[in-house]
C-alpha positions in Angstrom: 9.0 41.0 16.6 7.8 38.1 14.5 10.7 35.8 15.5 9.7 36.6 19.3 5.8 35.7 18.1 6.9 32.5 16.7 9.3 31.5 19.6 6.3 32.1 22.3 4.4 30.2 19.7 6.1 27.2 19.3 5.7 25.8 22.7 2.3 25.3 22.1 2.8 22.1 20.2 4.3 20.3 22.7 4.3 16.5 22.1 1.7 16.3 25.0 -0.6 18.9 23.1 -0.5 17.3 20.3 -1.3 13.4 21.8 -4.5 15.6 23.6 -5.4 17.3 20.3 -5.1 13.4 18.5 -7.1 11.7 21.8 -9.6 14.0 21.1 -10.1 14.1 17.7 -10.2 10.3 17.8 -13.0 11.1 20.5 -15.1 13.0 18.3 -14.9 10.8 15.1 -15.7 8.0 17.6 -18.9 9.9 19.2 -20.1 10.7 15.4 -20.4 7.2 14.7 -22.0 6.6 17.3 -24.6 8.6 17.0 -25.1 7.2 13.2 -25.0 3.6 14.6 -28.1 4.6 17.4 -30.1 6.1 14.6 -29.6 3.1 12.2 -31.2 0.8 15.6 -33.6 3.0 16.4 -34.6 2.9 12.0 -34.6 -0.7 11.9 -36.0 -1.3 15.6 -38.6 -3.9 14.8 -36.8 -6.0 12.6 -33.2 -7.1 13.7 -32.2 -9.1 10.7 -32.2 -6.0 8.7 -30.9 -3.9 11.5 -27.8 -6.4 11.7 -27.5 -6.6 8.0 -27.7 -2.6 7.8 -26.1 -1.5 10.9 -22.7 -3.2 10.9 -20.6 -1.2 9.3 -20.9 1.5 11.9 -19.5 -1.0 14.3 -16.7 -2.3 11.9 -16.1 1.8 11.9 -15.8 2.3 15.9 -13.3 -0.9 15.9 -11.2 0.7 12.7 -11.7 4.0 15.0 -10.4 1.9 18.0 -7.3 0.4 16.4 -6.0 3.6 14.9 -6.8 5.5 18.2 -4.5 2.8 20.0 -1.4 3.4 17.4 
């Protein structure tokens, strides 16, 4: 009985499953950061300097994000 459960099982992680369950994953991290990124504009909305000096990480994050997603 447990062999059949893991035989029905193991079709589940198909190589397509798992490049959909990667894709999204790299989706979510992506839409996380984003959401930090608008809240540190929004913070620093009257003085761009400071937004620029305090706010660019979050975008050298979505490109790291980016280039690992692409791999």
């Amino acid at each position: 009985m447990i062999v059949g459960l893991l035989l029905s099982l193991s079709g589940c992680f198909t190589p397509e499953y798992k490049v959909g369950y990667a894709k999204a994953a790299v989706l979510e991290e992506q839409a996380a950061i984003l959401k930090l990124y608008r809240g540190c504009l929004e913070k620093y909305q009257g003085n761009p300097p400071e937004a620029k000096a305090n706010c660019e990480h979050y975008t050298q994050a979505l490109y790291s994000v980016d280039v690992r997603g692409m791999k």
